[in-house]
C-alpha positions as CSV (number, residue, x, y, z in Angstrom):
1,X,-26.9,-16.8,-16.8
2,X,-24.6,-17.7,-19.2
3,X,-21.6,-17.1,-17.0
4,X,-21.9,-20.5,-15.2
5,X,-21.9,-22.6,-18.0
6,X,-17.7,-21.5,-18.8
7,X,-14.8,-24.1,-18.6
8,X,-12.7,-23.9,-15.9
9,X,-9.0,-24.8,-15.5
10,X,-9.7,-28.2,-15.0
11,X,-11.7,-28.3,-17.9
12,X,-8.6,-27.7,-20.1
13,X,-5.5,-30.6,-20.7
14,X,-2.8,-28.3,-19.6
15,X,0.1,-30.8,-19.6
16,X,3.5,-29.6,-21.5
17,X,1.1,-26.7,-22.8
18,X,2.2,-23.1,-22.1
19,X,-0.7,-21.8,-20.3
20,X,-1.0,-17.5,-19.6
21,X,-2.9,-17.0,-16.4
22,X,-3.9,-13.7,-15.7
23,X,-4.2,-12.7,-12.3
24,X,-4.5,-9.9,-10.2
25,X,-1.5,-8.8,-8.4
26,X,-3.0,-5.3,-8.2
27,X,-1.4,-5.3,-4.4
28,X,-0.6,-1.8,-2.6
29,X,3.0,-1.2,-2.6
30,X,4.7,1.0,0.0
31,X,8.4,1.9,-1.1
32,X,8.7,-1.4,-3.0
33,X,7.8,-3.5,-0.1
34,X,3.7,-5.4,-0.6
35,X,1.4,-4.1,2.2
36,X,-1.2,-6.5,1.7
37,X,-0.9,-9.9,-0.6
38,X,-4.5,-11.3,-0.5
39,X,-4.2,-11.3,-4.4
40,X,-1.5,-12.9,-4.5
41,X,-2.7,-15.6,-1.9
42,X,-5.9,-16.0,-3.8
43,X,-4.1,-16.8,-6.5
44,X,-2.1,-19.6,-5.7
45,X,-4.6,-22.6,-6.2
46,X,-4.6,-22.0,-9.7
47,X,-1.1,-21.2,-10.5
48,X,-0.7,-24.8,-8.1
49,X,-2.8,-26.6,-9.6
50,X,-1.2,-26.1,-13.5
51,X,2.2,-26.9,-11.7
52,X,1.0,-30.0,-10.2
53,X,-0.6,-31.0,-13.7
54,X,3.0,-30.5,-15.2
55,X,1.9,-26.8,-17.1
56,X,4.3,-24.2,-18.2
57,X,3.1,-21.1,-16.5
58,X,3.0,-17.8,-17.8
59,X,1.2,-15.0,-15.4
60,X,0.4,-11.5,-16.2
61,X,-1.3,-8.6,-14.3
62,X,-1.5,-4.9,-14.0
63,X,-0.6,-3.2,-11.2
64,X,-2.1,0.6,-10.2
65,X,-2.3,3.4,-13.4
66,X,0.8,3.4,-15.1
67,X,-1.3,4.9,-17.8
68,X,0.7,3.2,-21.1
69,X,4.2,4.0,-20.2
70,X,6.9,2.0,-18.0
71,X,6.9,3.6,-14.5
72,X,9.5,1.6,-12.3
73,X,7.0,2.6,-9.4
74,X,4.6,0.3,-11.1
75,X,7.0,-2.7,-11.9
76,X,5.5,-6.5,-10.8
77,X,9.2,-7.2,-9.8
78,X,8.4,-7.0,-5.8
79,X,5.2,-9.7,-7.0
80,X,7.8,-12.2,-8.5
81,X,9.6,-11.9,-5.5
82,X,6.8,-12.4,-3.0
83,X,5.6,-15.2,-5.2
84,X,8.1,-17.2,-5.6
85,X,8.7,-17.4,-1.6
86,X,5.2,-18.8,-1.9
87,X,5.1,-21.2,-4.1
88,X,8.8,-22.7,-2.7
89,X,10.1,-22.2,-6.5
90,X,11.7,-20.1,-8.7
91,X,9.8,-16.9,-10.3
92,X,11.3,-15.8,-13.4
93,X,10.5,-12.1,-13.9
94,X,10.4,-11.0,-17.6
95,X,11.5,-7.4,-17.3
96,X,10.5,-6.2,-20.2
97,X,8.8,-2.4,-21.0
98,X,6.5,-3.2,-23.5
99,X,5.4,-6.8,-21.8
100,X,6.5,-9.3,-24.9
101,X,9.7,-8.1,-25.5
102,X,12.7,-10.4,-25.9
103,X,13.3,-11.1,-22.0
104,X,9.5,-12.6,-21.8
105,X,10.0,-14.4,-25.1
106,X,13.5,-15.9,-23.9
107,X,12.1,-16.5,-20.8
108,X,9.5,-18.8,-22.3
109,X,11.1,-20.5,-25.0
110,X,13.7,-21.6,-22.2
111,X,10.8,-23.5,-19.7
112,X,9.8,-26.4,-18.9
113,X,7.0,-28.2,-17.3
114,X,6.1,-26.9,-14.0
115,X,8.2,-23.6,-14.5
116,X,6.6,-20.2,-13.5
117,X,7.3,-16.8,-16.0
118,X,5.9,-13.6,-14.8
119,X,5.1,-10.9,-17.6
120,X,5.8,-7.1,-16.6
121,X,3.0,-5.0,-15.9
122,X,0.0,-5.1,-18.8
123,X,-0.5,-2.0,-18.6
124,X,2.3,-0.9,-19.6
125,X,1.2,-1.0,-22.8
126,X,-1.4,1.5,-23.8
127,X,-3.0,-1.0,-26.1
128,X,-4.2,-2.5,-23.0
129,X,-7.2,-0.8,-21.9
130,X,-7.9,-0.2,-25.1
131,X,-8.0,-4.0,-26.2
132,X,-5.9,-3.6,-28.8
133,X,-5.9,-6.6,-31.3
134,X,-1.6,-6.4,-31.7
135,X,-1.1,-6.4,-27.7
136,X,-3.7,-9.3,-27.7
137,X,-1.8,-11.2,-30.2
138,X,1.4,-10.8,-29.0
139,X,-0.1,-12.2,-25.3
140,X,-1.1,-14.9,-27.6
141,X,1.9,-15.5,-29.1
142,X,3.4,-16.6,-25.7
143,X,1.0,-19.4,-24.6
144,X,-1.4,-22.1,-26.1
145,X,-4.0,-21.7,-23.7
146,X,-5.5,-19.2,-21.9
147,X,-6.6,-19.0,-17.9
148,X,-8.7,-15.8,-16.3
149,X,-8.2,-15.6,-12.9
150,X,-9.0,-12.1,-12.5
151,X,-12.4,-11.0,-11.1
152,X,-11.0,-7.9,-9.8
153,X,-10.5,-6.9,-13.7
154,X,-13.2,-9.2,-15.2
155,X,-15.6,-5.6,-15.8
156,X,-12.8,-4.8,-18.1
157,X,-12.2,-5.7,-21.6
158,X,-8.7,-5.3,-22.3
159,X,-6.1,-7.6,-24.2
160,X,-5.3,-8.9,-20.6
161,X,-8.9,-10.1,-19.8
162,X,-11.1,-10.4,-23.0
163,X,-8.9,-9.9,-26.1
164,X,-5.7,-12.6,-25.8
165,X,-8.6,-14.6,-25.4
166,X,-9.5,-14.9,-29.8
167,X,-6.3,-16.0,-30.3
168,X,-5.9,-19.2,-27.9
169,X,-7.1,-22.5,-28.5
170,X,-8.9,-22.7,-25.6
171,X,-9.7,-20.5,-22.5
172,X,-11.2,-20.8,-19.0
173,X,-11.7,-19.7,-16.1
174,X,-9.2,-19.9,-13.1
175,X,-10.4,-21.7,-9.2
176,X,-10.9,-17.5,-7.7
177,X,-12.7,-16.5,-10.7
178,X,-15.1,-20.2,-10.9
179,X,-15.6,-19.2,-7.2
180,X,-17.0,-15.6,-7.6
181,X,-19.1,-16.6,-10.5
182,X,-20.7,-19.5,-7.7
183,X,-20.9,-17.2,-5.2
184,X,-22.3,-14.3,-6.7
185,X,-23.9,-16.0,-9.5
186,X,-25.8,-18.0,-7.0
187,X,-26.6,-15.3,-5.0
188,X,-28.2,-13.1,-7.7
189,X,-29.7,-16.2,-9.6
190,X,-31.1,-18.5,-7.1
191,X,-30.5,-17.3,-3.8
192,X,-31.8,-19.4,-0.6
193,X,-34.2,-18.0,0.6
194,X,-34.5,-15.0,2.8
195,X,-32.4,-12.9,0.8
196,X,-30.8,-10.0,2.3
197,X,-28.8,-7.4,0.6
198,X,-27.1,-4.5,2.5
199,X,-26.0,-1.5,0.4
200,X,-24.2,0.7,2.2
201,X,-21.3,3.8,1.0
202,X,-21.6,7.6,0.1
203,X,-23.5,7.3,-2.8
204,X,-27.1,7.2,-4.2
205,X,-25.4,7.2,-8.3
206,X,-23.1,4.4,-7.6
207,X,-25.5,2.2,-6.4
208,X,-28.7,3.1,-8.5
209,X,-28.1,-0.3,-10.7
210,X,-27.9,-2.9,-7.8
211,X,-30.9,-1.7,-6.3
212,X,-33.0,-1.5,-9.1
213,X,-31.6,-5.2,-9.8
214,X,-31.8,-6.2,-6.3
215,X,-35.2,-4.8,-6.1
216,X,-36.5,-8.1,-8.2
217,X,-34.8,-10.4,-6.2
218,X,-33.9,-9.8,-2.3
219,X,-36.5,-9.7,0.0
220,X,-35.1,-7.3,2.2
221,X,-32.9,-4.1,1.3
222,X,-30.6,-3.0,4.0
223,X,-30.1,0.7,3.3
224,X,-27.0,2.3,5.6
225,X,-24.2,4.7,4.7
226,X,-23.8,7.6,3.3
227,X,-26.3,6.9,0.8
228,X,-29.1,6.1,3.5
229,X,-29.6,10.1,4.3
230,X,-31.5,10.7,0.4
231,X,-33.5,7.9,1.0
232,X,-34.4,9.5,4.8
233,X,-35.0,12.7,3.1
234,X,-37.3,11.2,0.2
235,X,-39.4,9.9,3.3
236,X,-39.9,13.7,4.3
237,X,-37.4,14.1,7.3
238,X,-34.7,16.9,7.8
239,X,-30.5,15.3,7.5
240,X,-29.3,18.6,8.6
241,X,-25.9,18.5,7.3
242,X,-26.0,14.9,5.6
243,X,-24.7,13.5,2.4
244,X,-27.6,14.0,0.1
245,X,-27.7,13.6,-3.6
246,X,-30.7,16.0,-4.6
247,X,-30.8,14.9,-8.3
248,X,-31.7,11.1,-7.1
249,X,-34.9,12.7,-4.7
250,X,-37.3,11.3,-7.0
251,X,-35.4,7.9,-7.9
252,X,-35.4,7.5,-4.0
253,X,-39.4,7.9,-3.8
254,X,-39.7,5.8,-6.6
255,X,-37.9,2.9,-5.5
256,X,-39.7,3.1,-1.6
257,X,-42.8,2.8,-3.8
258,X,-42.2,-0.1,-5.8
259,X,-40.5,-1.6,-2.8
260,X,-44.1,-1.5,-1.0
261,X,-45.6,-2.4,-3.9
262,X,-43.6,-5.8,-4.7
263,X,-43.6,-6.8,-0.9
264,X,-40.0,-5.7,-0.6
265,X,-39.2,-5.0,2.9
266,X,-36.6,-1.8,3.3
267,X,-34.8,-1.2,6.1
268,X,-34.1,2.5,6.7
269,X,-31.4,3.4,10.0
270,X,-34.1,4.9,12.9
271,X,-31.4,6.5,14.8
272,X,-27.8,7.9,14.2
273,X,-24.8,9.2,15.1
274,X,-24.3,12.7,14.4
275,X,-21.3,15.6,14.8
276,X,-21.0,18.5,13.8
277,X,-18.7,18.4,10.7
278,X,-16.9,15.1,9.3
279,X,-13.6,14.2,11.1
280,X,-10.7,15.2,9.8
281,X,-8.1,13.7,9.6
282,X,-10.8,10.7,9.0
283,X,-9.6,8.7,12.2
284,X,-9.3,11.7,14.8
285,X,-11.0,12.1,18.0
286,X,-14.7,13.2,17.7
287,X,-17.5,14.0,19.2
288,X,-20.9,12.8,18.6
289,X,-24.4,12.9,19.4
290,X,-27.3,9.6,18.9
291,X,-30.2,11.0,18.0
292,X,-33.6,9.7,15.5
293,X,-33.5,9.6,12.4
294,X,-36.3,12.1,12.0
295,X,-34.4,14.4,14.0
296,X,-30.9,15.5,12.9
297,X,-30.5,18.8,13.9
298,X,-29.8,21.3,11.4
299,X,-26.7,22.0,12.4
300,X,-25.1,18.2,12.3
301,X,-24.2,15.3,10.0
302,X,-25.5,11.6,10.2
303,X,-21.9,9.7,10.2
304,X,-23.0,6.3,11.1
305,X,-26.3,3.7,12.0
306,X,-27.4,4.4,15.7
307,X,-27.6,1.5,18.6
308,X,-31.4,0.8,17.8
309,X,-30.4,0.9,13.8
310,X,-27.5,-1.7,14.7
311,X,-29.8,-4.0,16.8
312,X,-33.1,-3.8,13.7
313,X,-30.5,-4.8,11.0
314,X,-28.6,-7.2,13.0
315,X,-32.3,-9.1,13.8
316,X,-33.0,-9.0,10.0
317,X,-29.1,-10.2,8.9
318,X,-29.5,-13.1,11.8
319,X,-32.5,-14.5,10.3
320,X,-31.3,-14.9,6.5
321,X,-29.9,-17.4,4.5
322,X,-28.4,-15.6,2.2
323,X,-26.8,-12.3,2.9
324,X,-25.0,-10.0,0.4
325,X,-23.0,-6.9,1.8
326,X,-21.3,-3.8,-0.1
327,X,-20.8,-0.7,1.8
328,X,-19.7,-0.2,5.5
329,X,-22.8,1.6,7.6
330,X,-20.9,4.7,8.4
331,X,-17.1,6.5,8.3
332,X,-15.1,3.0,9.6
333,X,-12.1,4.4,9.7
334,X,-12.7,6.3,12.5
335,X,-12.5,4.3,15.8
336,X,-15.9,6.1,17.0
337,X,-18.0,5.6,14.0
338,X,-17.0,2.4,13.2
339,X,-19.1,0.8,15.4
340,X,-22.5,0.2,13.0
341,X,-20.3,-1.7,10.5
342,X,-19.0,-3.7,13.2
343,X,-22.4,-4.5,14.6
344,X,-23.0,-5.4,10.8
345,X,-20.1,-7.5,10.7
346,X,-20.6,-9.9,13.8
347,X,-24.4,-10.4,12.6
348,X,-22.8,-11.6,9.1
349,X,-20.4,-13.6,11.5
350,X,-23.2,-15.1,13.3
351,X,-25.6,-16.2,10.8
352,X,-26.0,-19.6,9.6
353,X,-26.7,-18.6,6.2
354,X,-24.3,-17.9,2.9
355,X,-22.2,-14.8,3.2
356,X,-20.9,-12.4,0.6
357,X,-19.0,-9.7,1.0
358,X,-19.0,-7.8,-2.1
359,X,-15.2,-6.4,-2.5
360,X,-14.3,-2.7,-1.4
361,X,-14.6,-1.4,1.0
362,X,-16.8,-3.9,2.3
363,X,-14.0,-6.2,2.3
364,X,-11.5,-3.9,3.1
365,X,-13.8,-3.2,6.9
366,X,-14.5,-7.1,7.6
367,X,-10.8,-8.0,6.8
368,X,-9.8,-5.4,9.2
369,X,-12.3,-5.3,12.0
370,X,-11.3,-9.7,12.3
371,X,-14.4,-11.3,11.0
372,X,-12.8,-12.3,7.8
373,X,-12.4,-15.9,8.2
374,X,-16.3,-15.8,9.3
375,X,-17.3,-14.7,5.9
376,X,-18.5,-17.8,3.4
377,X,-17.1,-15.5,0.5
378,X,-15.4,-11.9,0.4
379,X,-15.0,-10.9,-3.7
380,X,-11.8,-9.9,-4.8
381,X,-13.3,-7.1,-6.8
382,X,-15.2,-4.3,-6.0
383,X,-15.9,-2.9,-9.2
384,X,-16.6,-6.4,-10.5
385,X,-18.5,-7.5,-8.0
386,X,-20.6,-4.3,-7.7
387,X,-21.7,-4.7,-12.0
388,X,-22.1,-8.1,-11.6
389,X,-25.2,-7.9,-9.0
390,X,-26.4,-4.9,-11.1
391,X,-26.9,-8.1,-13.5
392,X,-24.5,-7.0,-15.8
393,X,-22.5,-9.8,-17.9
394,X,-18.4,-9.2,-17.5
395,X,-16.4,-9.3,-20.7
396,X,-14.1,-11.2,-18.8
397,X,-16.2,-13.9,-18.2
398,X,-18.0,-14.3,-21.4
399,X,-15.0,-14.1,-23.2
400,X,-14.0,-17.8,-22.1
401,X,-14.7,-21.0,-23.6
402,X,-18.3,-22.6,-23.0
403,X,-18.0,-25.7,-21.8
């Protein structure tokens, strides 16, 4: 794939050059204050490793839907902040509504080498999503060479991501990004062998792509969630209450089919847990019921993977080598039926073989149930990640130089 044949940061002589690095400070914000700076942690090597080589660093981002227009709500100002307690230096925040305005281009005619500029939210601008070609200039305008560190974004084109990119001498790819595209590009390309994906998540339609992708590659498909219940009822069995997606009956029958007929093994939950009606709020107290997965009453909903479920797919995770993951096994958030994405988890924890954790919610589960640091890569995008083992090429990436 042409995606791991791009420069990368190092690839570029960044010394006394103004350099624009988008990242992805997307972080959650709670009355101003940051809730959770992974993005801005996994950013750091990047922006470190142009200070240490003497660059002048311009970063940019969007942050949540601000929809075009200046929403103080949405302002990066808290990011500067944060960031430049990381990196022991001064951030210099460009407060500007419409992103190049005269603060940002003060702000960067007055650096030097090794100084950090941080350009108000891209988005802003409603140019952005559009990738407009004046937006993209005036990004352009700012820096002589370009940096993508955004995985999170890279599904996007938008002047951020893809269109800055024309009007740069040069462009590459940033240490996070150059790390997805190994990890997943390996994974999907020329994974060690056996491959095992897990799919998990409500639904059949948002994972169609991947399995049809995956379905020439893995050798085993790992079918929990949500998402798992169509498949049950495509093999004939009653899901009482279940999540079912009726108009992807056939596409389920289709897919067991040419699974058999490739040698693809899938793995289907054999029991589950089951209640009544789906907790709410989503982490109250509830009562439930293990039962076979030809045998959900009528009356009840599958809500998570079963003991016997957790114990088949943690035996099939255990013996791979490689091991992609998106989509918990069941409602996490809930203390009681969080316990087949757990069990998912620690087998992921366990093996000896590359793991991925493909962004979302995936992420969000293994981050918070501990196993994090256990994990050989957890994407930084869930969107991106999710198109990018459907096989798709991201703008973001094949916008930047080849090398």
């Amino acid at each position: 794939m042409s995606m791991l044949n791009k420069k990368t940061v190092e690839d570029l002589n960044v010394k006394g050059k103004r350099v624009l690095v988008r990242c992805d400070f997307n972080v959650p914000l709670k009355n101003g204050v940051i809730t959770d700076e992974n993005r801005i942690v996994a950013a750091l090597p990047t922006i470190e490793y142009l200070l240490k080589n003497d660059a002048k660093v311009i970063l940019c981002s969007h942050l949540g839907k601000p929809k075009g227009e200046p929403k103080p709500e949405f302002s990066l100002a808290p990011v500067a902040v944060r960031l430049s307690e990381k990196l022991g230096k001064d951030v210099v925040f460009a407060a500007d509504d419409n992103v190049v305005g005269d603060n940002a281009k003060a702000a960067v005619a007055a650096m030097k080498d090794g100084d950090v500029v941080l350009l108000q939210n891209t988005r802003y601008r409603v140019e952005e999503t559009k990738n407009g070609e004046e937006f993209s200039k005036e990004l352009a305008s700012l820096c002589d060479l370009f940096v993508n560190d955004a995985f999170g974004a890279a599904h996007r084109a938008h002047c951020s991501t893809v269109g800055v990119a024309s009007f740069v001498e040069e462009s590459a790819n940033g240490y996070l990004m150059a790390k997805e595209i190994k990890f997943l590009g390996a994974a999907v390309e020329n994974p060690v062998r056996p491959f095992v994906t897990i799919l998990g998540g409500a639904k059949v339609a948002d994972k169609l792509n991947v399995i049809e992708n995956l379905l020439n590659k893995a050798d085993t498909l790992i079918i929990g969630g949500g998402m798992a219940y169509t498949f049950l009822a495509a093999q004939g069995y009653g899901i009482g209450k279940s999540l079912f997606d009726g108009e992807k009956l056939d596409y389920c029958k289709d897919m067991l089919a040419r699974a058999e007929q490739k040698g693809v093994k899938i793995l289907l939950p054999v029991d589950c847990k089951v209640a009544a009606s789906f907790p709410d709020p989503i982490d109250a107290a509830i009562d439930v019921d293990i039962v076979a997965a030809d045998a959900i009453p009528d009356d009840k909903m599958g809500l998570d993977i079963g003991p016997a479920t957790e114990k088949l797919f943690a035996d099939e995770v255990k013996n791979a080598k490689t091991v992609v993951w998106n989509g918990p096994m069941g409602v996490f958030e809930n203390p009681v039926l969080a316990q087949g994405t757990i069990a998912v988890a620690k087998a992921l924890a366990e093996t000896d073989g590359t793991t991925i954790i493909g962004g979302g919610d995936s992420a969000a589960a293994v981050n918070t149930l501990g196993f994090g640091d256990k994990m050989s890569h957890i994407s930084t995008g869930g969107g991106a990640s999710l198109e990018y083992l459907e096989g798709k090429e991201l703008p973001g990436i094949a916008a930047m130089s080849d090398k």
